[in-house]
N, CA and C atoms of all chains as a GROMACS GRO file, in nm:
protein
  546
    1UNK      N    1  17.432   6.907   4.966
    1UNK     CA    2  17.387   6.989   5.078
    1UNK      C    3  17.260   6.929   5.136
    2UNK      N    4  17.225   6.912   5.273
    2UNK     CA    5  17.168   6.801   5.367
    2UNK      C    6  17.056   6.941   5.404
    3UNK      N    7  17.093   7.037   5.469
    3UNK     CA    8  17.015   7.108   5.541
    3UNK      C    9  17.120   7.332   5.536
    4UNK      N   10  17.014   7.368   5.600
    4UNK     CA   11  17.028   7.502   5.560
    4UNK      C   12  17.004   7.583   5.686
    5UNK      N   13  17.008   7.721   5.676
    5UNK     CA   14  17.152   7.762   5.604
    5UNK      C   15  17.258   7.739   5.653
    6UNK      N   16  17.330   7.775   5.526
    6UNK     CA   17  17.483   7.679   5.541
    6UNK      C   18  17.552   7.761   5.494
    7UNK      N   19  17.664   7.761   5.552
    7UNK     CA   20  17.788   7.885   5.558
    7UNK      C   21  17.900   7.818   5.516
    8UNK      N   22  17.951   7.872   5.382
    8UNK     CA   23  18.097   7.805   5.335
    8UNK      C   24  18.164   7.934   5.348
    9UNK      N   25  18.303   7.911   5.419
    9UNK     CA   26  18.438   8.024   5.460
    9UNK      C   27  18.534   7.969   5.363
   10UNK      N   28  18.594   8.056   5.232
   10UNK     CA   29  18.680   8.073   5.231
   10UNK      C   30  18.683   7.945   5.133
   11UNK      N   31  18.575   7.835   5.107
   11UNK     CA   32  18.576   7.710   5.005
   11UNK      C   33  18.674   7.584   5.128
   12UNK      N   34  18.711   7.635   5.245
   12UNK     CA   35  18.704   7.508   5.333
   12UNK      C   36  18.661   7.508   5.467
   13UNK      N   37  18.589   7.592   5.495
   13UNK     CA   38  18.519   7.539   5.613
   13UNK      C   39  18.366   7.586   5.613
   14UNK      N   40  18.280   7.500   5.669
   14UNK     CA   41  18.189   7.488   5.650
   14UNK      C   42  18.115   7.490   5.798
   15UNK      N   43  17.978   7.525   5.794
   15UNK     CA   44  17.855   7.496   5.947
   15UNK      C   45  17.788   7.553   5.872
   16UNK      N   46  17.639   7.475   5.987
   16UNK     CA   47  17.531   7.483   5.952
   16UNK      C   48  17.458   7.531   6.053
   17UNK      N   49  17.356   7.634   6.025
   17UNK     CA   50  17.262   7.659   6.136
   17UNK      C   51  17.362   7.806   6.146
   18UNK      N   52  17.242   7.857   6.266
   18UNK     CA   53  17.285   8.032   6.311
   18UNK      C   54  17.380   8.003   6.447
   19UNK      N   55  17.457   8.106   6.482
   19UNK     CA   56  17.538   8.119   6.539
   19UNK      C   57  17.610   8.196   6.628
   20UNK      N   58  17.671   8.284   6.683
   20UNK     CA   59  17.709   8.339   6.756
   20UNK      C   60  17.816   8.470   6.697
   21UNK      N   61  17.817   8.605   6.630
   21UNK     CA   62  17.922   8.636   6.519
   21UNK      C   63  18.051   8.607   6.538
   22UNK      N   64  18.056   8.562   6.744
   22UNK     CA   65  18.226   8.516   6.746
   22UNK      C   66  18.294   8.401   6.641
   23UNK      N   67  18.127   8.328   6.654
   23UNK     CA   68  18.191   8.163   6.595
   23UNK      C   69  18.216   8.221   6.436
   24UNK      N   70  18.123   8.277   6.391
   24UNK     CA   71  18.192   8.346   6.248
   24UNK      C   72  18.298   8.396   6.230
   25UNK      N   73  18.319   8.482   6.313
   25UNK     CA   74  18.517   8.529   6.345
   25UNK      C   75  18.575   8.410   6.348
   26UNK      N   76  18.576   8.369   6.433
   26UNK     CA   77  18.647   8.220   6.426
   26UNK      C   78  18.674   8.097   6.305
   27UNK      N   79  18.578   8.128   6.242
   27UNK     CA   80  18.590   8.029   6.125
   27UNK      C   81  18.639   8.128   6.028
   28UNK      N   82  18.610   8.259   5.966
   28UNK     CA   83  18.699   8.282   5.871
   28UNK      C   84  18.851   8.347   5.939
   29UNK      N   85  18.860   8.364   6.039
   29UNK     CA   86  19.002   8.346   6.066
   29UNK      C   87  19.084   8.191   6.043
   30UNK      N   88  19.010   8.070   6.053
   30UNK     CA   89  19.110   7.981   6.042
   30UNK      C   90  19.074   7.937   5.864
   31UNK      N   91  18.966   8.037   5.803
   31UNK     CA   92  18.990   7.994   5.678
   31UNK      C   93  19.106   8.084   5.621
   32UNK      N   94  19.104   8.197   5.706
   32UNK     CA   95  19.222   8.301   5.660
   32UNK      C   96  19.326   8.207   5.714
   33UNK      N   97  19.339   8.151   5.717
   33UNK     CA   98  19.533   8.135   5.801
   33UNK      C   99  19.568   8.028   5.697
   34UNK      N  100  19.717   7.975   5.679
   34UNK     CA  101  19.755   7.908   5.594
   34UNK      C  102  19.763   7.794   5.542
   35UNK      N  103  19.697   7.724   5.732
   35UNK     CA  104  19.656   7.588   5.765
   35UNK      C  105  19.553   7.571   5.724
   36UNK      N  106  19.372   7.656   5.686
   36UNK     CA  107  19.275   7.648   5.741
   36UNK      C  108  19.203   7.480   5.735
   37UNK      N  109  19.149   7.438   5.779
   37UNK     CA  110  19.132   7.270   5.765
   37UNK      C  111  18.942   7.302   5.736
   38UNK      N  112  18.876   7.192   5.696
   38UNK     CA  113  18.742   7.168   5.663
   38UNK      C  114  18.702   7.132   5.807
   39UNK      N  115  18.612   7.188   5.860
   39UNK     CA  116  18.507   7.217   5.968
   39UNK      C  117  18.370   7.176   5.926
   40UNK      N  118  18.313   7.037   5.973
   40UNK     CA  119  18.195   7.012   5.943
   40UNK      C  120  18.106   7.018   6.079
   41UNK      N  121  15.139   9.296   3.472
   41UNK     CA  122  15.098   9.263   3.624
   41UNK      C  123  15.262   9.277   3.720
   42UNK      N  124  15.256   9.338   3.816
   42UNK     CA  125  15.356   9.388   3.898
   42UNK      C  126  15.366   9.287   3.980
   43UNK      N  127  15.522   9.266   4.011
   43UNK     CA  128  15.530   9.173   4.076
   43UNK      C  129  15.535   9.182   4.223
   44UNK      N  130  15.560   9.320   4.276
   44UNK     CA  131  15.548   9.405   4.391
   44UNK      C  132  15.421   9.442   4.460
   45UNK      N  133  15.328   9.397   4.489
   45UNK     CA  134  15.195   9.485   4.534
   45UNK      C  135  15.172   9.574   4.549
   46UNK      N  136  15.035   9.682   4.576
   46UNK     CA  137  15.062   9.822   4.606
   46UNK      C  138  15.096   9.798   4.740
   47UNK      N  139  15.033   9.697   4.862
   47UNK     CA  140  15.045   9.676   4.966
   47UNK      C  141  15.238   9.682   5.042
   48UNK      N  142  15.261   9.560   4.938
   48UNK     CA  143  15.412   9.546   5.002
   48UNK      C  144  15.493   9.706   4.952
   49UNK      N  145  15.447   9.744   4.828
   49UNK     CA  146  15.527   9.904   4.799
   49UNK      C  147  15.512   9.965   4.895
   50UNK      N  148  15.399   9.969   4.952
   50UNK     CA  149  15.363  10.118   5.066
   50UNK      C  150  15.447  10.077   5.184
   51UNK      N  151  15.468   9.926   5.198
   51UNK     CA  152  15.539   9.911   5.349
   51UNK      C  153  15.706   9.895   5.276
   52UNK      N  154  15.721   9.875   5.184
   52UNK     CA  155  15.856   9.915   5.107
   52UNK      C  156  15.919  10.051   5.166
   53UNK      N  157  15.838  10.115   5.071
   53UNK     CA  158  15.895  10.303   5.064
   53UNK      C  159  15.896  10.318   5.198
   54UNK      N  160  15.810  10.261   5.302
   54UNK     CA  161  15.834  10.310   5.464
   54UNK      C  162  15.971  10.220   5.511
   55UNK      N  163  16.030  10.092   5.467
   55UNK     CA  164  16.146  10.066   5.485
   55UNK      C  165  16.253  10.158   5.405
   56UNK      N  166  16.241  10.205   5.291
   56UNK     CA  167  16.342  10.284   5.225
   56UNK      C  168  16.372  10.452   5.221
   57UNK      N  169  16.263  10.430   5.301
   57UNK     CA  170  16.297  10.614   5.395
   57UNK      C  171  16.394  10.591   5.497
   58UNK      N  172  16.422  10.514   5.534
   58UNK     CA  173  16.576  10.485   5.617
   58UNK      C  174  16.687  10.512   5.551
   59UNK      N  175  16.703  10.464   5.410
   59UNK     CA  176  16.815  10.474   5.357
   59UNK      C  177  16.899  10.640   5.405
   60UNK      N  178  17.012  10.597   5.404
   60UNK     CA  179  17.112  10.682   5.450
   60UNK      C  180  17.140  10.732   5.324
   61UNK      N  181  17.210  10.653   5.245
   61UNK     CA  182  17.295  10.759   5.112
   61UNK      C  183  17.223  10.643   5.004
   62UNK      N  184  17.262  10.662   4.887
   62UNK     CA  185  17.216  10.583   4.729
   62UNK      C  186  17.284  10.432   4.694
   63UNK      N  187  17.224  10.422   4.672
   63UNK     CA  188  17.229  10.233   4.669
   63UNK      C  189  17.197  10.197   4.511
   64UNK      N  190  17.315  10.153   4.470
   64UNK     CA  191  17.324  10.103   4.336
   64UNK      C  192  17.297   9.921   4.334
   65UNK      N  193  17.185   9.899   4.243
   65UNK     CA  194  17.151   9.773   4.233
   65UNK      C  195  17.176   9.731   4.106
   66UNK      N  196  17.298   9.592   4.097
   66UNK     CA  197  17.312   9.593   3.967
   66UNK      C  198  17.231   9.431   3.940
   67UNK      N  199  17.203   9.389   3.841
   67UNK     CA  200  17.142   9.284   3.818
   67UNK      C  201  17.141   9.190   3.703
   68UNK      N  202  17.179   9.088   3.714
   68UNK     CA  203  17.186   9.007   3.569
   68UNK      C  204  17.116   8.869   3.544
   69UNK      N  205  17.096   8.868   3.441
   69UNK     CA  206  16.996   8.751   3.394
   69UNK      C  207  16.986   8.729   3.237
   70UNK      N  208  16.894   8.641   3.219
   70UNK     CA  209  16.925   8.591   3.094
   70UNK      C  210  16.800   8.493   3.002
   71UNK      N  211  16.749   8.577   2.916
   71UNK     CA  212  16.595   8.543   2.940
   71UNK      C  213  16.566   8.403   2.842
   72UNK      N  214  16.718   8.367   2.758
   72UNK     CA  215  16.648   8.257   2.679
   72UNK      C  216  16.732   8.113   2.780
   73UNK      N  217  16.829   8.157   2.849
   73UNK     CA  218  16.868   8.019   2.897
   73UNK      C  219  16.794   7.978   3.055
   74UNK      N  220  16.753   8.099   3.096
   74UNK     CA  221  16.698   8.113   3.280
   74UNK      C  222  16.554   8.226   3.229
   75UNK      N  223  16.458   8.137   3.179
   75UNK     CA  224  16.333   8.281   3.196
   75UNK      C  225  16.338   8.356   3.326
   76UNK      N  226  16.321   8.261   3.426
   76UNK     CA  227  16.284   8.263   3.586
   76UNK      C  228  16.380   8.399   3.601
   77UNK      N  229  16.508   8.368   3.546
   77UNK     CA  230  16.612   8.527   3.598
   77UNK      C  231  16.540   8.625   3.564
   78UNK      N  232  16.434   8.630   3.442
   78UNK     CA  233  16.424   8.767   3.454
   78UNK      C  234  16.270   8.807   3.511
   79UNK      N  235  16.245   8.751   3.607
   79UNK     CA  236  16.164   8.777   3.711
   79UNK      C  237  16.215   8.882   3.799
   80UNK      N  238  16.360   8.820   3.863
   80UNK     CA  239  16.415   8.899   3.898
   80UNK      C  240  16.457   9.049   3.894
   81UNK      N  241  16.517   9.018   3.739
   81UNK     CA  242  16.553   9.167   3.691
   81UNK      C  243  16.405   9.220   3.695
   82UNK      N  244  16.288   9.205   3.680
   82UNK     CA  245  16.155   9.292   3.650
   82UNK      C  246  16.155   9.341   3.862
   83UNK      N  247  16.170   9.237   3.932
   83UNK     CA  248  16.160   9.249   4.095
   83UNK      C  249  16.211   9.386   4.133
   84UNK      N  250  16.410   9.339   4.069
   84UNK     CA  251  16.470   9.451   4.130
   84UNK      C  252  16.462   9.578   4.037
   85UNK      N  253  16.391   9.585   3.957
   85UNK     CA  254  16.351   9.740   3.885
   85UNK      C  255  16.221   9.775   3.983
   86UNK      N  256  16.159   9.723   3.990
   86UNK     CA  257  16.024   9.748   4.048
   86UNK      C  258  16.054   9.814   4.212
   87UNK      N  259  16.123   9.757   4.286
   87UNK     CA  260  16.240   9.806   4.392
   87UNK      C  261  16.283   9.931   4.316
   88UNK      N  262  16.382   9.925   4.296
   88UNK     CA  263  16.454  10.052   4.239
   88UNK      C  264  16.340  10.158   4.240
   89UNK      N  265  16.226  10.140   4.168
   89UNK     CA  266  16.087  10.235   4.135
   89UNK      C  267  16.045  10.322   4.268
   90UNK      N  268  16.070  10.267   4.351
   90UNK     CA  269  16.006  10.294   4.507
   90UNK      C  270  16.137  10.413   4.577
   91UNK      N  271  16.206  10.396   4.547
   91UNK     CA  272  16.267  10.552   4.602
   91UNK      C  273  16.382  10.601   4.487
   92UNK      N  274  16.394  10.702   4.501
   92UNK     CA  275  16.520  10.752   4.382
   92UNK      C  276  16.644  10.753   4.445
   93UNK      N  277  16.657  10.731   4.550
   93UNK     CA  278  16.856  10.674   4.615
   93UNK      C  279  16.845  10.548   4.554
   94UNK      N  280  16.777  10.454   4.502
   94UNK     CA  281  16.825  10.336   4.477
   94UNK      C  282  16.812  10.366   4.326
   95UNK      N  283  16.919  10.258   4.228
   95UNK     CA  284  16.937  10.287   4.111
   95UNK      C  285  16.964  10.162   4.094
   96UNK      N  286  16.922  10.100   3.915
   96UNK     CA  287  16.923   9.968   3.906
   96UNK      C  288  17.007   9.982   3.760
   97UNK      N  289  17.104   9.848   3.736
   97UNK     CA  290  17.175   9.846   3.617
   97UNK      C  291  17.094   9.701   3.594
   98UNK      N  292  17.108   9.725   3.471
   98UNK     CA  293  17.016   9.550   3.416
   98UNK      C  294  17.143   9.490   3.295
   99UNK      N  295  17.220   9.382   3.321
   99UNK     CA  296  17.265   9.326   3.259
   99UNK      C  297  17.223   9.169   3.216
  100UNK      N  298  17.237   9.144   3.076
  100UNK     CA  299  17.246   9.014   3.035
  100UNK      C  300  17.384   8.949   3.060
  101UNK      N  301  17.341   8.833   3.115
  101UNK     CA  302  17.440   8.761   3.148
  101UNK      C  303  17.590   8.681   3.071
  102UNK      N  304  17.499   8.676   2.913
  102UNK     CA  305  17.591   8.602   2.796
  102UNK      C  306  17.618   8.710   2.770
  103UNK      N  307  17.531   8.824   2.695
  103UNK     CA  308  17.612   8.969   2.662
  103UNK      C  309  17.715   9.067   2.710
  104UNK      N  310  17.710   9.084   2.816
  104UNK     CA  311  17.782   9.228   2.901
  104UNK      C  312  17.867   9.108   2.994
  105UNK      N  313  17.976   9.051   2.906
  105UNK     CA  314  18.051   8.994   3.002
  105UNK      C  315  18.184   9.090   3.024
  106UNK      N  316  18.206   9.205   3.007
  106UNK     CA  317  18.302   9.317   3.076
  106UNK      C  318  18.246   9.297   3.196
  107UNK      N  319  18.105   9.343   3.233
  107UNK     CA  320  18.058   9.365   3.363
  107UNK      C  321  18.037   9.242   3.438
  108UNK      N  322  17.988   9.142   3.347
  108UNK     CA  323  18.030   8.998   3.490
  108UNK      C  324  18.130   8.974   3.509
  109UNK      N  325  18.254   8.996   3.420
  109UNK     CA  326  18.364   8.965   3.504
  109UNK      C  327  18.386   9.094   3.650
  110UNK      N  328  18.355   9.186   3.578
  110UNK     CA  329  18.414   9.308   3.649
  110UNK      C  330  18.348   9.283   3.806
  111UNK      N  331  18.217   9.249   3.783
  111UNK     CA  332  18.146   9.224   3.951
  111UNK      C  333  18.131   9.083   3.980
  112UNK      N  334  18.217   9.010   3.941
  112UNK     CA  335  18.263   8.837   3.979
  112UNK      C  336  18.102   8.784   3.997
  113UNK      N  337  18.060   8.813   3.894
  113UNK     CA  338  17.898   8.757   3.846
  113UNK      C  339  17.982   8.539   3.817
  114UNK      N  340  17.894   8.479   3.892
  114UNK     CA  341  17.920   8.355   3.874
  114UNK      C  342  17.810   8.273   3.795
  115UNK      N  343  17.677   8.308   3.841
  115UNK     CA  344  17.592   8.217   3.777
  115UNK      C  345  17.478   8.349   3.769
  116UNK      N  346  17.339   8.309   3.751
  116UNK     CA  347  17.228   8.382   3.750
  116UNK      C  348  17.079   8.329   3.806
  117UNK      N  349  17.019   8.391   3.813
  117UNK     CA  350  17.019   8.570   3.843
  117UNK      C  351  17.093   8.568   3.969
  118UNK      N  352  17.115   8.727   3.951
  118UNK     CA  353  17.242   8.720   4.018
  118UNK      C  354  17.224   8.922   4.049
  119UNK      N  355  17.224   8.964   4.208
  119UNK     CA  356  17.234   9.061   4.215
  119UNK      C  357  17.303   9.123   4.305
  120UNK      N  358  17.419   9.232   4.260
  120UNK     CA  359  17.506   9.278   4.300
  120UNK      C  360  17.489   9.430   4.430
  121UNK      N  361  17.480   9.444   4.526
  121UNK     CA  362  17.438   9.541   4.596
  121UNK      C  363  17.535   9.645   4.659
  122UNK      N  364  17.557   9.756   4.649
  122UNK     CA  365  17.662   9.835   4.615
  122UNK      C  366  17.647   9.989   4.666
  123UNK      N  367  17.712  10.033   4.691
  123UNK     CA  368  17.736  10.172   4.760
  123UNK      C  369  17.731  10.228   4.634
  124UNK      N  370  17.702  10.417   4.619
  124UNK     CA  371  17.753  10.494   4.516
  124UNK      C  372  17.869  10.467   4.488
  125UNK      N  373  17.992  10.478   4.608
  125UNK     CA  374  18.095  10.497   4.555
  125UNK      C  375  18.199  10.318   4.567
  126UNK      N  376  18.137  10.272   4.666
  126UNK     CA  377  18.218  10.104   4.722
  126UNK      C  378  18.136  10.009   4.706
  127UNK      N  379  18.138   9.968   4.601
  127UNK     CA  380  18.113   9.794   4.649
  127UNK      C  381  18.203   9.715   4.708
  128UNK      N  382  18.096   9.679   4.817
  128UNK     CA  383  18.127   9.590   4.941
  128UNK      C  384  18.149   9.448   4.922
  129UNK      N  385  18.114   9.390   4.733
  129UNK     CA  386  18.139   9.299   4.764
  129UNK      C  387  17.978   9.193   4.766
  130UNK      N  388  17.890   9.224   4.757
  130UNK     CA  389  17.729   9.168   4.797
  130UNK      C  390  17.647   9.137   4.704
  131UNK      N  391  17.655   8.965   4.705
  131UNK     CA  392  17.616   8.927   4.548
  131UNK      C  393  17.491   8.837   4.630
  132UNK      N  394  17.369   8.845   4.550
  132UNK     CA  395  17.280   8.758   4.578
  132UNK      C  396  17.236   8.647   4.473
  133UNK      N  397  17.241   8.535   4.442
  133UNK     CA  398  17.218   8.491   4.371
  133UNK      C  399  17.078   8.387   4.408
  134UNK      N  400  17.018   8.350   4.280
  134UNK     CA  401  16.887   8.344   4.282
  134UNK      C  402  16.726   8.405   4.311
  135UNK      N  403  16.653   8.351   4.323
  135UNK     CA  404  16.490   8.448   4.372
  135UNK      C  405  16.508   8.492   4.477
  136UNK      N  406  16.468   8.600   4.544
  136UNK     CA  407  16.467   8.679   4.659
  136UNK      C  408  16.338   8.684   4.714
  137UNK      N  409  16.257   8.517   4.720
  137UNK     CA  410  16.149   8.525   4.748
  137UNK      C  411  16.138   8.480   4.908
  138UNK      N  412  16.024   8.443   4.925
  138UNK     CA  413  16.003   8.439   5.088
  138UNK      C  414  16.076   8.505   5.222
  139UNK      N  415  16.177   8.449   5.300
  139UNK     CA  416  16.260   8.531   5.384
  139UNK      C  417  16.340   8.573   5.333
  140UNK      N  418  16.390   8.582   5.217
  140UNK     CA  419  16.523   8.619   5.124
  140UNK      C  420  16.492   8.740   5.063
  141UNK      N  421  16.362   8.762   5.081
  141UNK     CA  422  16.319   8.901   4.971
  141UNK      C  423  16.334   9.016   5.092
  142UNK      N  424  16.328   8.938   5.214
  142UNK     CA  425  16.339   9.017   5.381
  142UNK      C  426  16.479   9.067   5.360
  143UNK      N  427  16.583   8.967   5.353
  143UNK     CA  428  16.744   8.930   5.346
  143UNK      C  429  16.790   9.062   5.261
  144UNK      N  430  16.745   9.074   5.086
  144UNK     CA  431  16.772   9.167   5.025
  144UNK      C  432  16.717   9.290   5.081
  145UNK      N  433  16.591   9.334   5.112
  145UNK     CA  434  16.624   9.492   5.218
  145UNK      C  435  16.712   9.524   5.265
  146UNK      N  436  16.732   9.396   5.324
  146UNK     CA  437  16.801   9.436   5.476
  146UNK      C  438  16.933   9.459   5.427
  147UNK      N  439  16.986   9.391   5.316
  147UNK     CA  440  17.110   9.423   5.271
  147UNK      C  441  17.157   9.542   5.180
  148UNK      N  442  17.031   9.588   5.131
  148UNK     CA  443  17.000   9.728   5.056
  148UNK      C  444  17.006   9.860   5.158
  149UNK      N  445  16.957   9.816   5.292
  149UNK     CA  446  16.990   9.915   5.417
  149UNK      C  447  17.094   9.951   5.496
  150UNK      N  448  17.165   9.790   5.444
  150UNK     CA  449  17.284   9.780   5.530
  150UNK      C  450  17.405   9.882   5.471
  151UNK      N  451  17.335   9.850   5.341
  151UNK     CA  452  17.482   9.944   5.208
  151UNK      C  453  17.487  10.060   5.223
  152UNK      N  454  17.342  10.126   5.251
  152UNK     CA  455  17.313  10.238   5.273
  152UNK      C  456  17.332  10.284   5.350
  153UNK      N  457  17.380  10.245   5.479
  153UNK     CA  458  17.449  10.292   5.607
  153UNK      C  459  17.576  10.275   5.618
  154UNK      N  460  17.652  10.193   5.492
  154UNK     CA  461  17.768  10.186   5.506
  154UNK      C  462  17.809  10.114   5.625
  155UNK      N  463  17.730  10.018   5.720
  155UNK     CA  464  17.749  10.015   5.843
  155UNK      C  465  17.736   9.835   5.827
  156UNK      N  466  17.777   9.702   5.831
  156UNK     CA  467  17.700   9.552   5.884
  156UNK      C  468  17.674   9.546   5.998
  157UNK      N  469  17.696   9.638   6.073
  157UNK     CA  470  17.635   9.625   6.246
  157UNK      C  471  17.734   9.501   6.299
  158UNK      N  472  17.832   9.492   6.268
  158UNK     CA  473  17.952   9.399   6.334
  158UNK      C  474  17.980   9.492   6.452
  159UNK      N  475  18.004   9.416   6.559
  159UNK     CA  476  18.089   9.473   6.636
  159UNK      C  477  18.257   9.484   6.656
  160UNK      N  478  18.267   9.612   6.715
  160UNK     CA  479  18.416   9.680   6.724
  160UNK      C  480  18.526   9.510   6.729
  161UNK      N  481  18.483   9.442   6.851
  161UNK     CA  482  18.573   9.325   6.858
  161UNK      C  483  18.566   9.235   6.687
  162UNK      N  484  18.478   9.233   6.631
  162UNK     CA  485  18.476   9.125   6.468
  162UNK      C  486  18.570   9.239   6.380
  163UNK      N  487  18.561   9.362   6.376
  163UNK     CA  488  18.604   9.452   6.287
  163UNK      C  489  18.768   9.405   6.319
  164UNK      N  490  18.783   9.440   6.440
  164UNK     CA  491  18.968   9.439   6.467
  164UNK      C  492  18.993   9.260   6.454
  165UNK      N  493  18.904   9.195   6.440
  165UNK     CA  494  18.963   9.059   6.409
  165UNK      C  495  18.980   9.036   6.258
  166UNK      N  496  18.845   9.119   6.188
  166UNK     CA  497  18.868   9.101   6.040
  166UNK      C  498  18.969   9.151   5.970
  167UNK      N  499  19.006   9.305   6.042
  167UNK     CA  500  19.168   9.341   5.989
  167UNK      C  501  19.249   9.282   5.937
  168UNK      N  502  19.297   9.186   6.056
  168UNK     CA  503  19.372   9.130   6.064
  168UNK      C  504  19.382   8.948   5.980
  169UNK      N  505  19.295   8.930   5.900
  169UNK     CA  506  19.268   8.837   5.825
  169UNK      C  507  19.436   8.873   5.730
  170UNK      N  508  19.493   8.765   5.682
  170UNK     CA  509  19.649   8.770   5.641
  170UNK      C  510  19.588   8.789   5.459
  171UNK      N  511  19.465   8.695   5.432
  171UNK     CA  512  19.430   8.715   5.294
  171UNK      C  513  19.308   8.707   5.288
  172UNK      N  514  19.249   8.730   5.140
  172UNK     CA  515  19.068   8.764   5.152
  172UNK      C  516  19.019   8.642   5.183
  173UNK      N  517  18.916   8.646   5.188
  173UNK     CA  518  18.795   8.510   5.208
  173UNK      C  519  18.682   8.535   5.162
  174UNK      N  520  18.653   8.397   5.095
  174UNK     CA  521  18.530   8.451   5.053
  174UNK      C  522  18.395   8.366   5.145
  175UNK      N  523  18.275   8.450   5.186
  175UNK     CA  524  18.178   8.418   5.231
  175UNK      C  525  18.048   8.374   5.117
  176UNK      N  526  17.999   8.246   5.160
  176UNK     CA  527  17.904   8.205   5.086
  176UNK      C  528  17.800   8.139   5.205
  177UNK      N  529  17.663   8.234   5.167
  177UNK     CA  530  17.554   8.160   5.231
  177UNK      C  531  17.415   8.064   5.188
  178UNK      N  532  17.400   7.961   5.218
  178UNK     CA  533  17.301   7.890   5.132
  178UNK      C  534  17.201   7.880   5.171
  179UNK      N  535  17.084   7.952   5.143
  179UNK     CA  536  16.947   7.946   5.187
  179UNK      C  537  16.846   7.865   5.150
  180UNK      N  538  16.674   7.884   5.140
  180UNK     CA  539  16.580   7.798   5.088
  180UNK      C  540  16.526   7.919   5.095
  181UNK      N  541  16.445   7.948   4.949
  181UNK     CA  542  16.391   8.017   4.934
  181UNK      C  543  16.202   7.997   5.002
  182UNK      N  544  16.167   8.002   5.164
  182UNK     CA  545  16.090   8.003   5.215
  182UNK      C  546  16.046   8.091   5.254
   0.00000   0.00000   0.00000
């Protein structure tokens, strides 16, 4: 881990820094889905 | 020697007159492998001390492993933040010092309102999540 805070969804997707709560919706929805892929 | 001030207590109890309903604080540590954890556990009793809706459980971490499994205790210190009747789920792990000691209020208030202040649009998206997820945030204790 490089820098903070840092947000792990779900053990595969990942960001750093504050955000917007959409972009949080957004990332644990595609950690919810069946595809979800690693987001750096 | 208290690890709470009288100063930060007095502006404490004026944050914990908000509380809505009782707030169960559970807490674990482990004083011969992590001294430092039980800083903690002395922190969040000393908390607990400051209003009677909040209530503190003190577990050892090698001992009372019914209850770390039961509240998916992973490492230590380690504190679990919880409704009377629902846990939500709200594990803090490590010191709750600098902006993090801010972080735990705020998450002790949040329980207590039963409320994360999400909005209506995040709620109807979280519904709809197909399976759980788990959220992990990594701070610096500054």
């Amino acid at each position: 881990m490089s820098s903070v805070p840092k947000t792990v969804v779900g053990e595969t997707v990942e960001f750093v820094g504050a955000g917007p709560e959409s972009m949080l919706l957004k990332h644990v929805q595609q950690a919810a889905a069946p595809d979800g892929s690693l987001i750096v | 020697m208290a690890l709470v001030t009288e100063e930060v207590a007095a502006q404490l109890k004026g944050e914990f007159a908000q509380l809505a309903n009782p707030v169960r604080l559970a807490v674990f540590s482990q004083a011969l492998a992590d001294p430092e954890s039980e800083q903690v556990r002395r922190l969040v009793e000393e908390l607990a001390a400051l209003d009677p809706r909040l209530s503190v459980e003190s577990y050892n971490f090698v001992l009372d492993k019914e209850k770390v499994e039961a509240l998916g205790i992973t490492r230590i210190p380690a504190i679990a933040i919880m409704g009377a009747e629902k846990d939500y789920g709200i594990r803090m792990y490590g010191l709750p010092s600098g902006y993090e000691f801010g972080t735990l209020v705020e998450a002790i208030l949040d329980v207590s309102r039963a409320d994360s202040g999400l909005s209506e649009e995040t709620r109807a998206g979280l519904k709809e999540l197909a399976r759980p997820v788990h959220l992990q945030v990594f701070s610096t204790p500054t």
